[in-house]
C-alpha beads as a LAMMPS data file, in Angstrom:
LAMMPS data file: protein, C-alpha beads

290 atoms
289 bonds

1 atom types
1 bond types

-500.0 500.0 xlo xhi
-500.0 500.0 ylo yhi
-500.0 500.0 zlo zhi

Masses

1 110.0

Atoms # bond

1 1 1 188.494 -423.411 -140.519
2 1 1 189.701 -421.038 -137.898
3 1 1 193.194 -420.242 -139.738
4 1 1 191.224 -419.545 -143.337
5 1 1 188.910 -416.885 -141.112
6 1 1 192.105 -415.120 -140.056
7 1 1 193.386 -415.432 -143.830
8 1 1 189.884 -413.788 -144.868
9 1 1 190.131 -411.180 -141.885
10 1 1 193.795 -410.366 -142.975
11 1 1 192.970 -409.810 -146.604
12 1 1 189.745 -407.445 -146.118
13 1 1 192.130 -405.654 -143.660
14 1 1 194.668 -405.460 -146.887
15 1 1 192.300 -404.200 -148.779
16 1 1 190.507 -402.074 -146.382
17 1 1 194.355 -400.302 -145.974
18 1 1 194.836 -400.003 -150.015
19 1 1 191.348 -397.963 -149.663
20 1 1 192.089 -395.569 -147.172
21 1 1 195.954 -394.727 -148.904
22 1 1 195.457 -391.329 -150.853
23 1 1 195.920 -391.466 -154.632
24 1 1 198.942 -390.159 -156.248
25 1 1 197.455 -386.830 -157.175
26 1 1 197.417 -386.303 -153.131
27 1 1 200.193 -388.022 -152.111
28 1 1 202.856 -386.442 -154.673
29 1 1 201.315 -382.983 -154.484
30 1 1 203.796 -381.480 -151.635
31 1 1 206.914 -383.322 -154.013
32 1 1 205.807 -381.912 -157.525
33 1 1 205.447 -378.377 -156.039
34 1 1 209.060 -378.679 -154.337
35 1 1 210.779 -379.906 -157.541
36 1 1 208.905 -377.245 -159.512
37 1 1 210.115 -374.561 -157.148
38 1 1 213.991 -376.335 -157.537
39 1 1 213.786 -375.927 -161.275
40 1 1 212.266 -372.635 -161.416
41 1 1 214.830 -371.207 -158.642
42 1 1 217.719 -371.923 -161.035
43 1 1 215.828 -371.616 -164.140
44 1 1 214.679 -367.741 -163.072
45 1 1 217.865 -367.018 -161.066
46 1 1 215.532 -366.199 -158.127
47 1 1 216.022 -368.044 -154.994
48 1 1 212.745 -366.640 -153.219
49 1 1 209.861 -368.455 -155.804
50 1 1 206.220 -369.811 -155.395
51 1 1 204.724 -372.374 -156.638
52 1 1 200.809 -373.013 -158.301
53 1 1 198.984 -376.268 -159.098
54 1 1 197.262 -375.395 -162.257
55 1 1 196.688 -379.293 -163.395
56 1 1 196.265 -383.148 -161.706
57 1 1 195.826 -386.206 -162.933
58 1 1 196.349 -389.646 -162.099
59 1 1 198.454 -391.915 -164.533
60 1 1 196.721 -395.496 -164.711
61 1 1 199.164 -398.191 -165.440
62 1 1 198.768 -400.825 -167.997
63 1 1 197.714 -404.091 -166.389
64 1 1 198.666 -407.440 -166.681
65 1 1 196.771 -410.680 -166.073
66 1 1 197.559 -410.854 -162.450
67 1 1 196.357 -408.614 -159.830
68 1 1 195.475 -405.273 -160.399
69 1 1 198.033 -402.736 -160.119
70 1 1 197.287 -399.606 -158.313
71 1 1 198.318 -396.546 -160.398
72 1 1 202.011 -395.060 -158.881
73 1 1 202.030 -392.015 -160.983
74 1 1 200.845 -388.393 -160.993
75 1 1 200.832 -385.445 -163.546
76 1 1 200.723 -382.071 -162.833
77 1 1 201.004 -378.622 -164.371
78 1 1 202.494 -376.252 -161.953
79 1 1 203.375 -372.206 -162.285
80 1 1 206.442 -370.857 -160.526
81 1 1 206.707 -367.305 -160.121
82 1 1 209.231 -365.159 -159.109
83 1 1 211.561 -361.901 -159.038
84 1 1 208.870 -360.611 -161.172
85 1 1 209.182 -363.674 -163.697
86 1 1 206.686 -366.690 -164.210
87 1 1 207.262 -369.650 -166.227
88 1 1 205.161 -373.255 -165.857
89 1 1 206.613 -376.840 -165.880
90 1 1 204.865 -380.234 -166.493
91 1 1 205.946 -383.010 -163.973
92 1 1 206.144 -386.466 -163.663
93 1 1 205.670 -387.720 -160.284
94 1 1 206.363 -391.761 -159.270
95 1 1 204.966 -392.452 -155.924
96 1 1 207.642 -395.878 -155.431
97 1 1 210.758 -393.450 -155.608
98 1 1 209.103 -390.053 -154.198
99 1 1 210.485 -388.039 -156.851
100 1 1 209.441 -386.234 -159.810
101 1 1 210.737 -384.732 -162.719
102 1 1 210.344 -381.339 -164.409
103 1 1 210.444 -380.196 -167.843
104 1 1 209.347 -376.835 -169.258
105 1 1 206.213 -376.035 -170.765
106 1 1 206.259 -374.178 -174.280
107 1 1 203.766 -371.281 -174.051
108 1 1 203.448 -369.860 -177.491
109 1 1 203.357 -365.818 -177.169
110 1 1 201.945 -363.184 -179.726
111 1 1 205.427 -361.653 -181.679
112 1 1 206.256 -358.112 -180.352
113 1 1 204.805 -355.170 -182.255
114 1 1 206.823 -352.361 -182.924
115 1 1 204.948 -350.175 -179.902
116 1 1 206.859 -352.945 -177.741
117 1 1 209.811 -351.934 -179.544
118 1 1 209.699 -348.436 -178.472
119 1 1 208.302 -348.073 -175.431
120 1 1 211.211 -347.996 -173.147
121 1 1 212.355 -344.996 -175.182
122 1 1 208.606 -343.303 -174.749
123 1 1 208.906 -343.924 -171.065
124 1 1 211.926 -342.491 -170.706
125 1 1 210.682 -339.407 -172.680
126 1 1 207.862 -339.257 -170.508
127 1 1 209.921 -339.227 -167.615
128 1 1 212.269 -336.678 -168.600
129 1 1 209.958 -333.956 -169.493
130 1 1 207.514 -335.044 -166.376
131 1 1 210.758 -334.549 -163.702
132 1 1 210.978 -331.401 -165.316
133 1 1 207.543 -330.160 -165.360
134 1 1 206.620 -331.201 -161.814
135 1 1 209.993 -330.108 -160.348
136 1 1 210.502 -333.501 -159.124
137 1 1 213.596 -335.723 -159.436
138 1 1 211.351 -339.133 -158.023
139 1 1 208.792 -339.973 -160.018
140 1 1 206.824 -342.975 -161.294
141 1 1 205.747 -343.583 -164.609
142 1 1 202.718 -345.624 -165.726
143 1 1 202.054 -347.024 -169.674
144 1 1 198.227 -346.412 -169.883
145 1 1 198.019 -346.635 -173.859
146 1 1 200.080 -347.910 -176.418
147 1 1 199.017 -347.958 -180.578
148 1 1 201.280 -349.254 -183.485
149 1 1 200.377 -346.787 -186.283
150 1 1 200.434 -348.477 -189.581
151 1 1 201.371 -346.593 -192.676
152 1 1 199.019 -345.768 -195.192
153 1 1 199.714 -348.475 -198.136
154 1 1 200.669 -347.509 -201.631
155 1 1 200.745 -349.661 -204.850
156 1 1 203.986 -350.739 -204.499
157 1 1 205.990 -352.572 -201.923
158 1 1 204.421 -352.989 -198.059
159 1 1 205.525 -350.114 -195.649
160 1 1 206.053 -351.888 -192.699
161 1 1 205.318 -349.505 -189.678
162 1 1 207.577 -346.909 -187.730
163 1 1 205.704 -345.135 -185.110
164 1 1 203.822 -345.636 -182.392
165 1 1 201.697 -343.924 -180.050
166 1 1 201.759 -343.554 -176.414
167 1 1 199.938 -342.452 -173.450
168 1 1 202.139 -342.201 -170.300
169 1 1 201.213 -341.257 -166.645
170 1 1 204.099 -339.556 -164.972
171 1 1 203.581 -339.371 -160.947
172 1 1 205.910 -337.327 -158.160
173 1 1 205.967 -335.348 -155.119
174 1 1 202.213 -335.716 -154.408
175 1 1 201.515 -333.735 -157.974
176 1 1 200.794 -336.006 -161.759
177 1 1 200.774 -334.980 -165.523
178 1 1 200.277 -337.423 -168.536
179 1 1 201.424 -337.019 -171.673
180 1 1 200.542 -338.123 -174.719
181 1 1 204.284 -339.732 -176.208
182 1 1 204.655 -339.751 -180.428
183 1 1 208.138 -342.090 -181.018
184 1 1 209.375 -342.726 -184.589
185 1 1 211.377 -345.729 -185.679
186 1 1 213.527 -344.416 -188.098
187 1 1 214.475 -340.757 -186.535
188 1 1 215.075 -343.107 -183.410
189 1 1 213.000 -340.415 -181.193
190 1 1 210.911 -340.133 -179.207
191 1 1 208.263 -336.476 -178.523
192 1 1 206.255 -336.129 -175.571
193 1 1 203.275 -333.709 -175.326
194 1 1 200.557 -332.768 -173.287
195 1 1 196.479 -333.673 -173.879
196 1 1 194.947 -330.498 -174.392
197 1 1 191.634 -330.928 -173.081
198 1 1 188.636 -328.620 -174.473
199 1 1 186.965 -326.614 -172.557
200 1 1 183.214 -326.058 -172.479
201 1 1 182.143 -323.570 -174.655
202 1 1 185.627 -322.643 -175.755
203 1 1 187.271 -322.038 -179.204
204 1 1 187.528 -325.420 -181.706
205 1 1 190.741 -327.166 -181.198
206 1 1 193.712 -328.740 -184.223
207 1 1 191.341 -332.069 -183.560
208 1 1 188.049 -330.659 -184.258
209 1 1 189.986 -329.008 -187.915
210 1 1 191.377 -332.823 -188.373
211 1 1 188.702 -334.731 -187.674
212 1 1 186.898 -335.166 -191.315
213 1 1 190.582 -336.527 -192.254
214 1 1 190.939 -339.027 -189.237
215 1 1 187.042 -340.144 -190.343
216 1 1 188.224 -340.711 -194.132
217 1 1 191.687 -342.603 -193.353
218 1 1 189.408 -345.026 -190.749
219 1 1 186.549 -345.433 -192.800
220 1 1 188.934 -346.234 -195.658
221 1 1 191.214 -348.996 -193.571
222 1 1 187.483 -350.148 -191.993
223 1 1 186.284 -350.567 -195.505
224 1 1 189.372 -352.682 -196.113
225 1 1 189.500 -354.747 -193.006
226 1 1 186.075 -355.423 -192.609
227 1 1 185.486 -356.588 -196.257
228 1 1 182.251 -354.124 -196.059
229 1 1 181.799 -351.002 -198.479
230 1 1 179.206 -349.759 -196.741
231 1 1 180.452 -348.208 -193.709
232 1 1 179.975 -345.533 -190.581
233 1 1 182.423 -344.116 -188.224
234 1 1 182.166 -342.903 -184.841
235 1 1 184.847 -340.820 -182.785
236 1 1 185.154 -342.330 -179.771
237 1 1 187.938 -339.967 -178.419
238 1 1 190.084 -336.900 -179.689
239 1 1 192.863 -335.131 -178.613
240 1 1 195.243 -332.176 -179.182
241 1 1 198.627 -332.916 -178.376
242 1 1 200.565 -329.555 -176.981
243 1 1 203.860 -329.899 -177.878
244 1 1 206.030 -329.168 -175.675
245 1 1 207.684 -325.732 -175.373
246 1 1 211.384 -324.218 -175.585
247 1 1 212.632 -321.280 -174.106
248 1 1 212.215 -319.787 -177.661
249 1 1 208.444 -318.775 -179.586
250 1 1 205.164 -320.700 -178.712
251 1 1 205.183 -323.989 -180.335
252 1 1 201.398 -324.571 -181.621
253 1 1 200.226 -327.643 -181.638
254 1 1 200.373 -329.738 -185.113
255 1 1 199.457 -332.994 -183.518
256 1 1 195.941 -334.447 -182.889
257 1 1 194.971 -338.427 -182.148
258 1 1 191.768 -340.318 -182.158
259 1 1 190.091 -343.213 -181.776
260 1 1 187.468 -344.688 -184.153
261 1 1 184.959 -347.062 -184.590
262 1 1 183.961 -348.058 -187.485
263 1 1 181.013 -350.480 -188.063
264 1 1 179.274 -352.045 -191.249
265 1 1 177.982 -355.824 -192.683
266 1 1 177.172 -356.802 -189.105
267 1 1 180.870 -356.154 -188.203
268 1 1 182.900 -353.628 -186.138
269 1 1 186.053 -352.662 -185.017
270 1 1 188.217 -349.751 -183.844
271 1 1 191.356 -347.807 -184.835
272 1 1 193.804 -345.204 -183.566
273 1 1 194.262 -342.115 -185.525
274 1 1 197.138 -340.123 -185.675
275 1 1 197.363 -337.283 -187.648
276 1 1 200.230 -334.493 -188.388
277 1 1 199.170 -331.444 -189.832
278 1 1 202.724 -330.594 -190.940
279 1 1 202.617 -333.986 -192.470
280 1 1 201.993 -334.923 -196.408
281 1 1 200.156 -337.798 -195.288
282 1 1 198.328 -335.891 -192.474
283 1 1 196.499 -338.940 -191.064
284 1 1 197.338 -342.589 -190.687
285 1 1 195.350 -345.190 -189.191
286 1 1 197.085 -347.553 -186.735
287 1 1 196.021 -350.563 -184.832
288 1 1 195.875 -351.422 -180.868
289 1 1 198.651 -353.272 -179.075
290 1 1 197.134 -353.888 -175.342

Bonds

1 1 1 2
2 1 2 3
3 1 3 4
4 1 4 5
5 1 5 6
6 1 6 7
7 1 7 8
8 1 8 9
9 1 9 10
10 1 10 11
11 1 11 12
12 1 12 13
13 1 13 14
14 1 14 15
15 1 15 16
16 1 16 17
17 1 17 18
18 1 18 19
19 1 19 20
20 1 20 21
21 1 21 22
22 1 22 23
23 1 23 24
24 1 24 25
25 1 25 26
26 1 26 27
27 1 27 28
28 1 28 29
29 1 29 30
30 1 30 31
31 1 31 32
32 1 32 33
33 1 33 34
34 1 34 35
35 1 35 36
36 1 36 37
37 1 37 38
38 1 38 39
39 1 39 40
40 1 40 41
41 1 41 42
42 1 42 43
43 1 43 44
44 1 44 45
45 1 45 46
46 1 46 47
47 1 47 48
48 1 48 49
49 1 49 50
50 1 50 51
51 1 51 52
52 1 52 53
53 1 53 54
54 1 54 55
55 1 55 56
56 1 56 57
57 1 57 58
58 1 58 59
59 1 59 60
60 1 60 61
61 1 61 62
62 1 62 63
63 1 63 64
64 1 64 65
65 1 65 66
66 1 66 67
67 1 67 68
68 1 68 69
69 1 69 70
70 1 70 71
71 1 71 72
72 1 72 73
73 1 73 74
74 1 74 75
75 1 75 76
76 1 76 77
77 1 77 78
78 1 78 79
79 1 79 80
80 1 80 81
81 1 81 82
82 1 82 83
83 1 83 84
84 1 84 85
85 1 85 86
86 1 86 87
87 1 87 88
88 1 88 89
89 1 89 90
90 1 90 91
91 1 91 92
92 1 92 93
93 1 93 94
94 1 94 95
95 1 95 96
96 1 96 97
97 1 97 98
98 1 98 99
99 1 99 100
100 1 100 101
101 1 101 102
102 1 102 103
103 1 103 104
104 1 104 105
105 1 105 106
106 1 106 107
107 1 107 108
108 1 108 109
109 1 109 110
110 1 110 111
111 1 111 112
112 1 112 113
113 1 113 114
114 1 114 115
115 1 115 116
116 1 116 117
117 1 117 118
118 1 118 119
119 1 119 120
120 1 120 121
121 1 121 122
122 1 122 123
123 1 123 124
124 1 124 125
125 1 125 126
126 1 126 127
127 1 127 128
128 1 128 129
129 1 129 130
130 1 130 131
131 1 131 132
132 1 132 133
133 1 133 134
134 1 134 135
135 1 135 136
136 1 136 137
137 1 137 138
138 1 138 139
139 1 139 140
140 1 140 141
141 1 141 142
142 1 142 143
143 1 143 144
144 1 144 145
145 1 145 146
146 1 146 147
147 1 147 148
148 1 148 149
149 1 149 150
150 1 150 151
151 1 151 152
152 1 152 153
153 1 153 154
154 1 154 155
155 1 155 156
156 1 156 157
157 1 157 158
158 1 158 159
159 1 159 160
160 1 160 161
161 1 161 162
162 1 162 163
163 1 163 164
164 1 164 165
165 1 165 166
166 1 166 167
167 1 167 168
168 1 168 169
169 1 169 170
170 1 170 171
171 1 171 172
172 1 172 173
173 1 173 174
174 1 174 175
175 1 175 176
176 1 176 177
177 1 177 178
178 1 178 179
179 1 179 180
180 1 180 181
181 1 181 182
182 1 182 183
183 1 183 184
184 1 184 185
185 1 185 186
186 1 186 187
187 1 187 188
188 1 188 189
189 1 189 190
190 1 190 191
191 1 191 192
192 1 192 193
193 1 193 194
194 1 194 195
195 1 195 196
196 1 196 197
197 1 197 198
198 1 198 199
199 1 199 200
200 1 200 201
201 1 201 202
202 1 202 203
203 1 203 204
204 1 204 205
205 1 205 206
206 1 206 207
207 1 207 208
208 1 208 209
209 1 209 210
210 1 210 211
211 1 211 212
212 1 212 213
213 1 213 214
214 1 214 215
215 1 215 216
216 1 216 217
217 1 217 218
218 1 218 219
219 1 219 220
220 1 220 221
221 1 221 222
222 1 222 223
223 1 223 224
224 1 224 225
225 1 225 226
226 1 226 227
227 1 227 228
228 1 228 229
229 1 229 230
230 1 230 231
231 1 231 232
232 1 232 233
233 1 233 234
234 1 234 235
235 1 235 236
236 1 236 237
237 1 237 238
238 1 238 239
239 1 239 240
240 1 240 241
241 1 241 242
242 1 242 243
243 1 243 244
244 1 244 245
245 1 245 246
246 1 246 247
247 1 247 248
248 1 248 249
249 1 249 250
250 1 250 251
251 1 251 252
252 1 252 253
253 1 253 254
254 1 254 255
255 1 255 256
256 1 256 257
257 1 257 258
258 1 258 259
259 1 259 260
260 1 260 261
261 1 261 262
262 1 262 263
263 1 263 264
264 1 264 265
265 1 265 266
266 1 266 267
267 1 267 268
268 1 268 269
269 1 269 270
270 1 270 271
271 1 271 272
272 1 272 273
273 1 273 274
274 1 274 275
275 1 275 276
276 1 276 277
277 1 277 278
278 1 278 279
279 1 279 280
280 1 280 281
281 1 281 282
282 1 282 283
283 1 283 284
284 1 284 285
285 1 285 286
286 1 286 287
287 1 287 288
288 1 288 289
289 1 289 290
């Protein structure tokens, strides 16, 4: 009687011991966030990395008809960033061998638009004529804006687009200009110019003349992209580009962009205008890459 109380003693102390053990998720945490930082390291080329725990779960074994087996396994999602790069990895962790193994998570990303395309040649437009204008050789630059402009669609083939639209921050020497950047695919250029703001009171502006135009081209792609024929428009912003000047004759400005809204059938949406007045199609209606 006395040894079968010590066997009962001994196996509510067992048990008592499986209790208080953490489970996996806990116990493999410190492991999966080490081999995640391993893999990452290499995988980014940056030795100095972090890692995040962004998921955690327990794996439950399959059981037999024995005793219960306690689950051994952990999952986790974990984000390793970097050198100014991030990627994520999915791990399997096994508490018997203290190890874990990483494998890369796909993350599916939206395709590049062309203002991706062409924005390290806007920036580097906008830096140019900023060093110039602020007298300044370091300065900073700053992408506040960026528009794909679509071209206006004919009966024939698509016309895939080739231009986009930039706004650009240029910073240096305690002084700051932005500039509004216009870069064309197929010339492979890009022009910066200034916003010419309107002053109170003061004579009407290239974007007040263009505005009707901007109105029709977004009311007409609204029309289209809404599926609603019965639509209004609302300018939510205009601006005069100054172009940017030689040391020849005053360059007036020929350049104006906008943003619309357009609303109708309980829907609504917005579009970038740009619009050329040297241009045969003097306004085209884009859409927004944030």
């Amino acid at each position: 009687m006395k040894a079968l109380t010590i066997s009962a003693a001994g196996f509510f102390s067992a048990l008592n011991g499986c209790a208080s053990e953490p489970p996996p998720t806990e116990a493999l945490q410190s492991i999966a966030v080490t081999a995640a930082q391993q893999r990452g390291a290499a995988d980014l080329g940056c030795p100095a990395v972090t890692g995040q725990i962004l998921t955690k779960e327990t794996i439950q074994e399959a059981q037999g008809t024995r005793w219960f087996d306690p689950p051994n396994k952990a999952a986790y999602t974990v984000n390793v960033a970097g050198c100014g790069k991030r990627t994520t990895y999915s791990l399997t962790c096994d508490d018997r061998h203290k190890s874990c193994v990483a494998a890369p998570v796909a993350v599916s990303s939206a395709p590049l638009q062309l203002a991706d395309k062409l924005q390290p040649g806007a920036v580097s437009a906008a830096q140019q004529s900023g060093m110039s204008e602020l007298g300044c050789e370091a300065v900073t630059t700053e992408v506040l804006r960026q528009e794909t402009i679509q071209e206006a669609q004919g009966t024939g083939w698509y016309e895939p687009p080739h231009k986009a639209a930039y706004t650009v921050n240029v910073e240096g020497c305690g002084k700051r200009v932005t500039y509004a950047v216009a870069c064309d695919d197929r010339q492979k250029s890009c022009v910066p110019g200034t916003l010419q703001k309107k002053a109170e009171g003061g004579p009407p502006q290239l974007s007040d003349k263009l505005q009707p135009e901007a109105e029709r081209v977004a009311q007409q792609s609204g029309m289209s992209g809404l599926g609603c024929e019965a639509v209004t428009t609302e300018v939510l912003r205009q601006e005069t580009i100054q172009e940017a000047q030689g040391t020849g004759r005053y360059e007036p400005p020929h350049r104006a962009v906008y943003s619309v809204a357009v609303s109708g059938c309980g829907k609504r949406t917005t579009y970038p205008v740009a619009c050329d007045d040297r241009q045969k199609s003097v306004c085209v209606a884009g859409s927004f890459q944030n």
